[in-house]
N, C-alpha and C positions, 0 to 999 in steps of 0.2 A: 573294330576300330581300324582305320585308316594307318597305314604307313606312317604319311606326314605326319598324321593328329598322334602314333605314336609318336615319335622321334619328336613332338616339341613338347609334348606331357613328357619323356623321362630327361631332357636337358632343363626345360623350365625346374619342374620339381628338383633337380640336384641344384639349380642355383638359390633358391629361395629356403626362408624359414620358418613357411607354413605351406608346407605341400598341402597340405589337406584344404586348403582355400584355393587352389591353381583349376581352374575350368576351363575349358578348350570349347568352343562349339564350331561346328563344318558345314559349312553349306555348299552347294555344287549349282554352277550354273553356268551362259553360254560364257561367260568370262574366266570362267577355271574355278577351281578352291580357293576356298576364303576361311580360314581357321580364324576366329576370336578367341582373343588370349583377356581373362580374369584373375587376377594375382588380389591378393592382401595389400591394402595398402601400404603396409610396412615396407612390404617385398617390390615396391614397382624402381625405387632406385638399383635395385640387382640386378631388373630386366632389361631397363632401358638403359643403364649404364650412362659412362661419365660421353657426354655429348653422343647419345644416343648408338655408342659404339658395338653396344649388345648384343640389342636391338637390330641393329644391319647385319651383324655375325648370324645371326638366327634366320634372320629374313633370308640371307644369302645361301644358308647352307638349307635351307627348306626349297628354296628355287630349285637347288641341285636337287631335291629328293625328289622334289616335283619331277624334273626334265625324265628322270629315271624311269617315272611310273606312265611318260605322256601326260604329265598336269601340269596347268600355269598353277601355281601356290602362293596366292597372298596372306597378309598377316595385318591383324589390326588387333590392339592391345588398347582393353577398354577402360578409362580412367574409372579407379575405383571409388566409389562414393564416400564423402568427406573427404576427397582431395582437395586439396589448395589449388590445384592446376587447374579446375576446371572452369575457369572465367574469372571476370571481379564481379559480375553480376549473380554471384551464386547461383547461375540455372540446375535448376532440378536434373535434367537430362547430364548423364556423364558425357564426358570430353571423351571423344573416342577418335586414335591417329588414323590418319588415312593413306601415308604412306604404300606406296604398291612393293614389291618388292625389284621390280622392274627401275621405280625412283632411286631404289639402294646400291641397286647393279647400274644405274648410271651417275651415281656417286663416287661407287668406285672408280670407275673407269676415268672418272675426270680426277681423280686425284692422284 
């Protein structure tokens, strides 16, 4: 396992209260790393926090872990199924953020 894919498997799991449901997947391509994050739905208000403040803590210090190793490090956290978030038209497909982490770090910087 990956560096990154460590470091957001043991932050995720200390915040949530079904470790045992937190799934990480890593893929590698000409655009960098792409970690998907699977949480319980119980658990997706601890991840993405109060106006997605978490969520951007996470993304941002994975950026740093990234720069460390020479990786861009993005991060998408996939709505878990039987979420209310994922549409009013009930699609089957979960809601999945598309946020880069690049969108976070020029979040900050304008704030």
């Amino acid at each position: 396992m990956e560096r990154d894919q460590q470091f957001l498997e043991y932050v995720v799991k200390a915040l949530v209260d079904h470790p045992e449901d937190v799934k990480i997947g890593r893929t590698v391509d000409e655009m960098g790393v792409l970690l998907t994050l699977s949480v319980n739905k119980d658990d997706m208000g601890k991840v993405i926090g109060r106006s997605g403040a978490t969520a951007k803590a996470i993304r941002t210090v994975l950026r740093v872990v990234g720069m460390k190793n020479d990786a861009r490090v993005n991060l998408k956290i996939e709505e878990p199924e039987g979420s209310e978030r994922g549409g009013e038209t009930g699609a089957s497909e979960p809601y999945v953020r598309d946020t880069t982490v690049d969108d976070v770090i020029n979040d900050l910087k304008s704030e």
